[in-house]
N, C-alpha and C positions, 0 to 999 in steps of 0.2 A: 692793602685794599681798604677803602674809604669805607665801603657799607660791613667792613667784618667778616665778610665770605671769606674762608680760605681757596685758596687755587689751587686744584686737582695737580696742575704740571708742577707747582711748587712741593707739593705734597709728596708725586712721584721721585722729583729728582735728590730730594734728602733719603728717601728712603734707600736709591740707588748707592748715593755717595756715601750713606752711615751704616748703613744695615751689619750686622756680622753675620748676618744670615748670609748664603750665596743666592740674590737671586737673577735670574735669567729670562728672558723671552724668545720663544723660540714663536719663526716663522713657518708657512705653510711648507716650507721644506725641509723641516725641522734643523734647520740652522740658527742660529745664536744673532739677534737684531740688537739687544740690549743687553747690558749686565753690570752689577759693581762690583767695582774694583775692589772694595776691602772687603768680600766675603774672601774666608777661609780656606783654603784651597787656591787659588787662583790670584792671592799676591804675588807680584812680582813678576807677571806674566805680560807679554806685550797684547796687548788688545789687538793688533795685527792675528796674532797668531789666533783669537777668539773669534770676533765680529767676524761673520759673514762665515763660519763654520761650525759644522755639524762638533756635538757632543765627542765623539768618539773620535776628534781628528784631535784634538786641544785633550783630552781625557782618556788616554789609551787605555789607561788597568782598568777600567770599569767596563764591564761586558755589552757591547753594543745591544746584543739582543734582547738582554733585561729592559734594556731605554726604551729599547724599539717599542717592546712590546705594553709600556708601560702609557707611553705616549697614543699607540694608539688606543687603549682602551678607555684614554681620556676623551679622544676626540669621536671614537664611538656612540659614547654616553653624553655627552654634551655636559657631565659634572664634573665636578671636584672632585679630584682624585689625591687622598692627604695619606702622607704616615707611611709610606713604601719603605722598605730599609734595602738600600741596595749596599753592595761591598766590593773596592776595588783602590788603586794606588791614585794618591792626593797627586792633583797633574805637577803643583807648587813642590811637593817633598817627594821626591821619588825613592823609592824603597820602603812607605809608610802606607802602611796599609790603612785605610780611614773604614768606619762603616757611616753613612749620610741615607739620611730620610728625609724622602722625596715626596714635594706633592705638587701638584699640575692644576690649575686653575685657566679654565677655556677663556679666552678674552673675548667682548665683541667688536667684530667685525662684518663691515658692508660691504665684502668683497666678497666673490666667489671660494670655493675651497673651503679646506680646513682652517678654524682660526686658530688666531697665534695663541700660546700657551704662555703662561707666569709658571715659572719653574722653579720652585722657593727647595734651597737643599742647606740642612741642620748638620753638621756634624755632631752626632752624638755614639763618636769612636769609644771615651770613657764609660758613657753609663751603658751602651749596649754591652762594653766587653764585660762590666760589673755584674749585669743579668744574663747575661752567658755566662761564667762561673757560677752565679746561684743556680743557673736552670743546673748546670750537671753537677752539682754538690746535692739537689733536688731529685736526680737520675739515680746518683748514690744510693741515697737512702733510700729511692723507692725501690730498686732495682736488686739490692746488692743483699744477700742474705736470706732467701725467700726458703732456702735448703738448707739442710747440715750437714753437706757435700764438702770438705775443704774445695778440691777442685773445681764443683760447680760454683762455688762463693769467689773464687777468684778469677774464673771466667767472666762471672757478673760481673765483677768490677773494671777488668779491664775493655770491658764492652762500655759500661758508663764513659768511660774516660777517652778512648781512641772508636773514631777518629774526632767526634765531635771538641774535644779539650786536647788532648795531643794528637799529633799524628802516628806514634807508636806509642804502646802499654805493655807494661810487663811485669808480671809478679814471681817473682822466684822465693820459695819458702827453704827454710832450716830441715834439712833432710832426718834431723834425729826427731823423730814424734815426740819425746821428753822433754820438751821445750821450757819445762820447770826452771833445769839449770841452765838457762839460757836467762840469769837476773841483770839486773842492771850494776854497772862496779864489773861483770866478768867478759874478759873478749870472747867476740864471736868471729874474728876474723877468719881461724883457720876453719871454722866450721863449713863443712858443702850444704851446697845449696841446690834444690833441683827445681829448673823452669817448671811451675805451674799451670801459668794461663801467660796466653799472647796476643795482644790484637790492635790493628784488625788480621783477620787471616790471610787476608792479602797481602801482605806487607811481607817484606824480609825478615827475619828476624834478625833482631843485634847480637843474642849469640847463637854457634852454631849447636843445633841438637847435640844432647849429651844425658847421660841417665844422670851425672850430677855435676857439681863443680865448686871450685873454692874460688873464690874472686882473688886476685892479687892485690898482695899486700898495701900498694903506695897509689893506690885511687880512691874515689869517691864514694863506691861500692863497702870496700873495704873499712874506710874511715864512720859512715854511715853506720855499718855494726857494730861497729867500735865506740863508737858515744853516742849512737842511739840519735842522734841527730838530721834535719832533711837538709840537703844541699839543693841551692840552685845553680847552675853551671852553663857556661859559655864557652863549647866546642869549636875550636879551631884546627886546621891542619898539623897549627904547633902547638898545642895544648901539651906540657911535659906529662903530664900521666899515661897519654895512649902512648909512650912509646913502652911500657911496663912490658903491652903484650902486642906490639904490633900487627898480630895476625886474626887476634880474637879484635882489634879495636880500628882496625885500616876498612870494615865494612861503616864505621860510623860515618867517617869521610866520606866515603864511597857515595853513599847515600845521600848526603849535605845534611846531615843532622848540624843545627848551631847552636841550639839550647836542651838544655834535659834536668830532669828533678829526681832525683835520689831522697827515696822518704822510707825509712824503716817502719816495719810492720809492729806495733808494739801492744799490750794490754798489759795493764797493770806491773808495768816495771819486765814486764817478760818480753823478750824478741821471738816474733815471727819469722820474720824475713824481710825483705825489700819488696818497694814499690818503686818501678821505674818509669820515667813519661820521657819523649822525645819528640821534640820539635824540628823538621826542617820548613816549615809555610814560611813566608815573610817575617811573619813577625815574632819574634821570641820569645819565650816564658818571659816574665814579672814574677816582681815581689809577692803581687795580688794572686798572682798563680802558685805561686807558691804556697802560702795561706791556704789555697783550695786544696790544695795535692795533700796537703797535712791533713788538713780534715776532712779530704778522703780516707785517706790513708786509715786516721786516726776509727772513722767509721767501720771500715770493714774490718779492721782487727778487732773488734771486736766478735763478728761475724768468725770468722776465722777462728777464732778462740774454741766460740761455742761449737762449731763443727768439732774442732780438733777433740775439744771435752766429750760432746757426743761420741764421734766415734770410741776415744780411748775407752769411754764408759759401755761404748757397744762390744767392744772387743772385747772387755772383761764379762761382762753380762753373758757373752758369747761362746767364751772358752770355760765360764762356772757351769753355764748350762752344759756344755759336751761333755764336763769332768763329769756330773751329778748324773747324765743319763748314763744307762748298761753301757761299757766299752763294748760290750758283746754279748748278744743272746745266746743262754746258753742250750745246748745241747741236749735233747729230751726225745724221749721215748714217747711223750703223750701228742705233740706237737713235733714240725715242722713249723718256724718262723722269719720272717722279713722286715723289716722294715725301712721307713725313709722319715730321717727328719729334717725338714726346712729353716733353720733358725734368721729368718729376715729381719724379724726387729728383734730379737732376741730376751724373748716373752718369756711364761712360764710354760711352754706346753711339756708334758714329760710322758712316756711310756714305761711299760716293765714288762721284763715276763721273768715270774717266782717262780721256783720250784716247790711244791707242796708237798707232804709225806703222802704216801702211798700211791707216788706216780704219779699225781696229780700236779696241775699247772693253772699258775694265776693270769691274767693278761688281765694289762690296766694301759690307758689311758686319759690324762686329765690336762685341764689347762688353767693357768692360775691367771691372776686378770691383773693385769700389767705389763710392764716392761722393765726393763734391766737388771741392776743386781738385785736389786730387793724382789723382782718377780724370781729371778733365779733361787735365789736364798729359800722363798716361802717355798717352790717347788721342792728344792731336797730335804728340805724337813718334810711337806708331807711324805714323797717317796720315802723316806727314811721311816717315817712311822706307819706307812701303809707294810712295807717289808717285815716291821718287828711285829703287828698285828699277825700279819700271816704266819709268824712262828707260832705263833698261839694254836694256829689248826681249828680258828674258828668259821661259822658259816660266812657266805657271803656277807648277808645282811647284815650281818654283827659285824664285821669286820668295818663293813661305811659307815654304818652307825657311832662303833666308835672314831674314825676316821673325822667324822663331821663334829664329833667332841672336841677332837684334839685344833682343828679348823678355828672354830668357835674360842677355844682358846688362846690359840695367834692370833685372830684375832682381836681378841679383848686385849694381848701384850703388844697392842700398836703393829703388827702386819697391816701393809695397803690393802685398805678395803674399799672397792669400790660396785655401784649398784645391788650396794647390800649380800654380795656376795664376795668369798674371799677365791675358791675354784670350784670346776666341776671335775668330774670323774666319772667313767665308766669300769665295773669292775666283770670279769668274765671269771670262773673255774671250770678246767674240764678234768675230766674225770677220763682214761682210755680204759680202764677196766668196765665201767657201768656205760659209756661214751654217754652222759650226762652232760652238760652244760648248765650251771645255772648262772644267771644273768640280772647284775642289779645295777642301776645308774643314780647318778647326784647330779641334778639340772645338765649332765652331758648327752649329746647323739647316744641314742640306743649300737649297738654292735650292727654290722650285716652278716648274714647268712647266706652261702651261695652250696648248695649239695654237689656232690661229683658228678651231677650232670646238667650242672647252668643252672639250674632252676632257684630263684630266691625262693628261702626259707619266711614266711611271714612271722614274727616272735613279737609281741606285743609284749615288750620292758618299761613297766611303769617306771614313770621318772619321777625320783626324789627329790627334795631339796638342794638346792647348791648345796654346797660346804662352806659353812660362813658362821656370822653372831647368830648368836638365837641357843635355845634349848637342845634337849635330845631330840631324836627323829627318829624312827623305826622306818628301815627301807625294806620293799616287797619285792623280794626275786621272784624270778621265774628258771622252770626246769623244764630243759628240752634235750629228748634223746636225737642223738645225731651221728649219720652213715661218718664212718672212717672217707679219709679223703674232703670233708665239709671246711668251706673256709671261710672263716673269721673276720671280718674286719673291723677294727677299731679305730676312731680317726678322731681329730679335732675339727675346731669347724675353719680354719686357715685353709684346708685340701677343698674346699664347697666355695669359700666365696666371692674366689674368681666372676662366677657365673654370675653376682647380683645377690637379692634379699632370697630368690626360690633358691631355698635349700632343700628342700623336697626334690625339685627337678634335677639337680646337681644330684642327689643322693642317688635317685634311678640311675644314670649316667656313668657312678660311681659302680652299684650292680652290676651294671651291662658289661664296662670293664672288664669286673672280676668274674663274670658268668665265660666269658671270649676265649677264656685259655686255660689249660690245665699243664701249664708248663711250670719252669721253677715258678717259686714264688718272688724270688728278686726279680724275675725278669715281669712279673704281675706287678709290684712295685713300681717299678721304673714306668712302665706303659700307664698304670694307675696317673703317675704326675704328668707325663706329654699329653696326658687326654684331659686332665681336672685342669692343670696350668694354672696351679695353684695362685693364690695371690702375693702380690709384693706387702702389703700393708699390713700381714698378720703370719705366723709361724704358721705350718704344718707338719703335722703327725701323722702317716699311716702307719700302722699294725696288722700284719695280716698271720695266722695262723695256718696251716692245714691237719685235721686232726688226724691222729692215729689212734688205732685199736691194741692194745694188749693182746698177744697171740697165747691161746689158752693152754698153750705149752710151757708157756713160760708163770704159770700161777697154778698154787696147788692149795686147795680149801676143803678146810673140813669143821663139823661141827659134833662136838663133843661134851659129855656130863659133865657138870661140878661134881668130878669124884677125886679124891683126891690119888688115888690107882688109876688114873687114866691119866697121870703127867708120864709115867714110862711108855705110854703106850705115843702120847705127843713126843717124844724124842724118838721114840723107835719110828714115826712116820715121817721126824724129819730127818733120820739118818739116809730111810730109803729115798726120799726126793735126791736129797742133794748128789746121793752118789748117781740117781738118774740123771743130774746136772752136770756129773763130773765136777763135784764140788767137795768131796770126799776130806778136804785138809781142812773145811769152814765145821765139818758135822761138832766136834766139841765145842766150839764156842758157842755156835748157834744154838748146839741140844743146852747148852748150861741158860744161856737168855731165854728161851723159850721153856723152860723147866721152870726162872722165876715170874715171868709172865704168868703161866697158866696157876701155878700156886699160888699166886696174888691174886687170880681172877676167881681162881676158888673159895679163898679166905674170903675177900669182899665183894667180890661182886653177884653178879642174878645170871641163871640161867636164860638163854642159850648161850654158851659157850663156843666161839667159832675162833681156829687156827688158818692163819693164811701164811705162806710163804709168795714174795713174788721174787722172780729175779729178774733184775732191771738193768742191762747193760752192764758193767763194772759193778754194781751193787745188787748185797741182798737186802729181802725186807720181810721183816717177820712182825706177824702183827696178831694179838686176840681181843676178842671183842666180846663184852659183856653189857648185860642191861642195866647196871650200874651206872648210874651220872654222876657219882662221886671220885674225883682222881687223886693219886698217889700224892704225897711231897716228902719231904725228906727232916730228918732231925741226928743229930747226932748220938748215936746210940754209945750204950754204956758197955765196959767191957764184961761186965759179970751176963750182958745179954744175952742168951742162943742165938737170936734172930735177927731180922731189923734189917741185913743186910744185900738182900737179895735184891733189888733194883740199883742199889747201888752198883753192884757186879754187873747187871744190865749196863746199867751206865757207861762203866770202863770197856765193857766188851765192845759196843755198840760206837760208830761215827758218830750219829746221832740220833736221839732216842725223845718221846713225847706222848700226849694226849692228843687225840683228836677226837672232838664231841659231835656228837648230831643228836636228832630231834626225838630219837629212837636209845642209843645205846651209847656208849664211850669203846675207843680201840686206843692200846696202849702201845705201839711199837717202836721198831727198832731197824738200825740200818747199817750194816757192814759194808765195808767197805772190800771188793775180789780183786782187786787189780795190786794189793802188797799180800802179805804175808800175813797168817791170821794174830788178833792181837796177844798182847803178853799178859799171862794171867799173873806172874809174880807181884804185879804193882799194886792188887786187888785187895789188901789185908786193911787200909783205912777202918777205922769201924763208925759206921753211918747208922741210924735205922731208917730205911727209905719205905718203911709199910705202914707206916704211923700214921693210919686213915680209921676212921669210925665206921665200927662195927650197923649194916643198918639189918 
């Protein structure tokens, strides 16, 4: 051109004849008017078979109705329709699956109809397939680990991967949980293996269900635990490894699997298991998939790890806390007991019920704040020192008082402490001779009270401080008399939170329950959890109690002078009980305990003087009680001494023997054991002085 204009037709027709784009012009019939010949796809194809044909006669593997529908919403809109990705077989390569983005450009036209469309198509097969493995290496990590579920972690993952990236996924793990000696340097060939996760779930499985399995030696599977190594692999009919197990490996053919990825599950030098992917689509794994599959693979083991850790760590947590709680509550005359524990995340909640002297019984429940072993650990130490307090036979309130000492002290030696507290506690005693209750708490739920006829008991148990850092605390019990048949409940707050933050409304609910039945008390337990439906995300504890009363047949009281001529007349009262008891072969030991009892109480102690015998199922209990709140201990006495050794004889005579103080007087007694033979006074010559106490 002389003036420098370029020419549109000159313009057009290099575009046709150079372009490596494919472009196309489709007529109002959507047929093919123009096209060049060196776009991508459609070298080497006779322009016969093109020109004057629709898309889908020249282009079978690309889905007609994707075009269709692509076309019209071009001619619809009367714009520019850019950037489509459609996916289907190159007409030029058959068997090659291409992905090409499509865009439609309306032309004008003075004719009636639809105008002709510019149909410009990119192949961009490589970088779409490049951001399809990042999207699901993406899917991974967002996906894959969200639980500490082994199982559910490997479900994730094989949901990531099939169908979007393979067509089948499968995980199969190392059936021994110990996965320790599973290092690298040691075979894992002979080890079983049990399918995990599979997917999708529509799919056949490659193998067949089985609780486990060893892979065969001389495959891909096999080699893969063996050097820790991912294989990419091209399955043929004659592939020599499937004929290893032709019946476990003839469904792979069956199916047209032709490519698959073998990638072991690995952290830190330690084997998991396998990661298996399976292709039968068109086009087969790559090297680049392979890359992914690794660092899939590589992603979720670590996932996998930490489940497995978790659990292992829940299972220990699990089985310390069942060792450290009662095997079994024992068997008491003051109480009837039940209980139910939940250990879900395997916290510290713990319960007890103690035996106290003179018939009496402890119930505790507390719960320590955390989780695992170390929440397990803090709980048996405190149960363990709430237990040796109770040997003391001190009052409630002293007993949590020192209890929150010893708290504060774990504390301070690095126990988990968190919101400033280390646990809480409730502590309960009842009493069936007085049917007393007295009732003290440390930041825990007060007890419930339900009387033998439904009706909640209202008891207002001021709460103390948790148990944690901080100083001493002085806690305020309360004393409530309560009908025989009265039931108890002590709980953590795991059985409440089901319902939400009302733990008030849960607690009524909780009443109602235990108001509804007077049947056993396991069978009140059990109904207690189908109705609370405790929650998953925190442990539960109930405690339930029903009290009993002392049948005044079975306790014989009397109060008598510091004289010291009224200790015959104390054996001559316990001879006659006992032989009313039919207990006639206990009367010497017990007249000899209760001879230096009351001479003891003589010598040291205050007026009023009071002898009790109770008899307690298999045990007796001889107990006296002075206004003295000074008690007994022991020295070794000298032989040239007369005395000194009369508790000491208590001692040997006695199962088990003590102090118990209150706020009034001190009771010193003692506890034989009826169910053997009374004990052996020969062993009794020791010489101790057990009365070595200050004259007041």
């Amino acid at each position: 051109m002389t003036d420098g204009s370029v020419d549109d037709a000159a313009v057009l027709n290099a575009l046709f004849a150079n372009s490596p784009q494919g472009l196309f012009i489709l007529d109002a019939e959507r047929r093919v008017s123009r096209y060049n010949t060196s776009g991508r796809g459609v070298r080497g194809l006779d322009p016969e078979d093109i020109i004057g044909h629709s898309v889908d006669d020249f282009a079978p593997g690309f889905d007609p109705a994707v075009l269709d529908a692509l076309i019209d919403e071009a001619w619809s809109s009367g714009q520019p329709l850019r950037g489509r990705l459609v996916r289907g077989e190159a007409p030029s390569e058959p068997g090659r699956t291409v992905t090409a983005q499509l865009s439609l450009f309306p032309l004008e036209s003075a004719g009636e109809g639809p105008p002709p469309l510019l149909c410009v198509v990119e192949d961009v097969t490589e970088s779409q397939a490049a951001a399809d493995r990042l999207a699901v290496l993406a899917s991974v990590h967002a996906n894959v680990g969200t639980t500490l579920d082994t199982r559910s972690t490997a479900e994730e993952l094989v949901r990531a991967l099939a169908p979007a990236f393979a067509d089948a996924a499968a995980v199969d793990l190392l059936e021994n949980a110990d996965v320790a000696a599973q290092r690298a340097g040691t075979s894992a060939t002979g080890a079983p293996l049990r399918r995990t996760a599979f997917a999708p779930s529509s799919a056949r499985r490659i193998w067949r269900d089985k609780e486990s399995r060893v892979f065969p030696f001389a495959t891909p599977y096999a080699q893969a635990l063996n050097d820790r190594r991912a294989r990419l692999l091209t399955v043929t009919p004659d592939t020599p490894w499937l004929s290893v197990a032709p019946d476990d490996f003839a469904l792979l053919v069956r199916v047209g699997v032709h490519s698959m990825i073998v990638a072991p599950l690995t952290v830190r030098d330690t084997l998991l298991g396998l990661l298996t992917l399976y292709r039968h689509r068109s086009d087969p794994f790559s090297e680049a998939d392979l890359g992914i599959a690794v660092q899939a693979a590589s992603a979720a083991s670590a996932h996998l790890d930490n489940a497995r850790s978790y659990h292992r760590e829940h299972t220990v947590a699990t089985t310390l806390h069942r060792w450290l709680q009662p095997t079994a509550t024992p068997d008491l005359s003051a109480v009837e007991t039940a209980n139910v524990y939940l250990p879900e995340t395997a916290g510290g909640d713990w319960f007890d019920v103690i035996p106290l002297s003179g018939t009496r019984v402890g119930l505790v429940v507390g719960d320590v704040v955390g989780q695992g072993i170390e929440a397990a650990a803090t709980m048996g130490q405190l149960r363990t020192a709430l237990r040796s307090l109770a040997l003391q036979d001190l009052e409630t309130d002293e007993m949590l008082s020192h209890l929150y000492e010893v708290a504060a002290q774990m504390a301070g030696e690095g126990a988990p402490v968190a919101n400033s507290h280390l646990a809480t506690c409730a502590l309960t005693v009842y009493d069936p001779l007085s049917r007393q209750c007295s009732m003290v708490r440390a930041g825990h739920p007060a007890p419930l009270l339900v009387d033998p006829h439904g009706f909640k008991l209202e008891v207002d148990v001021p709460e103390g401080p948790s148990l944690g850092p901080g100083g001493g605390h002085a806690f305020a019990p309360v004393e409530i008399e309560v009908e025989p048949g009265t039931v108890l409940a002590h709980y953590t707050n795991g059985l409440l939170d089901a319902g939400g933050p009302d733990r008030e409304t849960a607690a009524r609910r909780l009443t109602d329950v235990l108001a509804s039945s007077n049947g056993p008390l396991r069978e009140l337990c059990d109904t207690a959890v189908y109705r609370m439906a405790p929650s998953h995300d925190d442990d539960a504890v109930l405690l339930l109690a029903r009290t009993r009363a002392m049948p005044r047949d079975r306790i014989a009281d009397w109060t008598l002078p510091a004289d010291a001529s009224v200790v015959g007349t104390a054996r001559r009262l316990v001879d006659r009980q006992l032989a009313a008891w039919h207990l006639e072969e206990f009367a010497f030991t017990t007249g000899l305990v209760v001879s230096e009892l009351f001479t003891n109480a003589i010598r040291y102690g205050s007026e009023p003087l009071r002898l009790r015998l109770i008899r307690d199922q298999n045990r007796l209990l001889s107990e006296v009680t002075d206004a003295n709140s000074a008690s007994p201990h022991m020295r070794r006495a000298r032989e040239s001494d007369e005395g000194g050794r009369g508790l000491f004889v208590v001692m040997r005579l006695s199962t088990r023997w003590g102090v118990r103080h209150n706020r009034q007087d001190k009771t010193i007694w003692s506890e034989q054991r009826l169910d053997g033979p009374p004990p052996d006074l020969t062993a009794t010559d020791t010489v101790f002085d057990l009365d070595d106490v200050p004259e007041l």
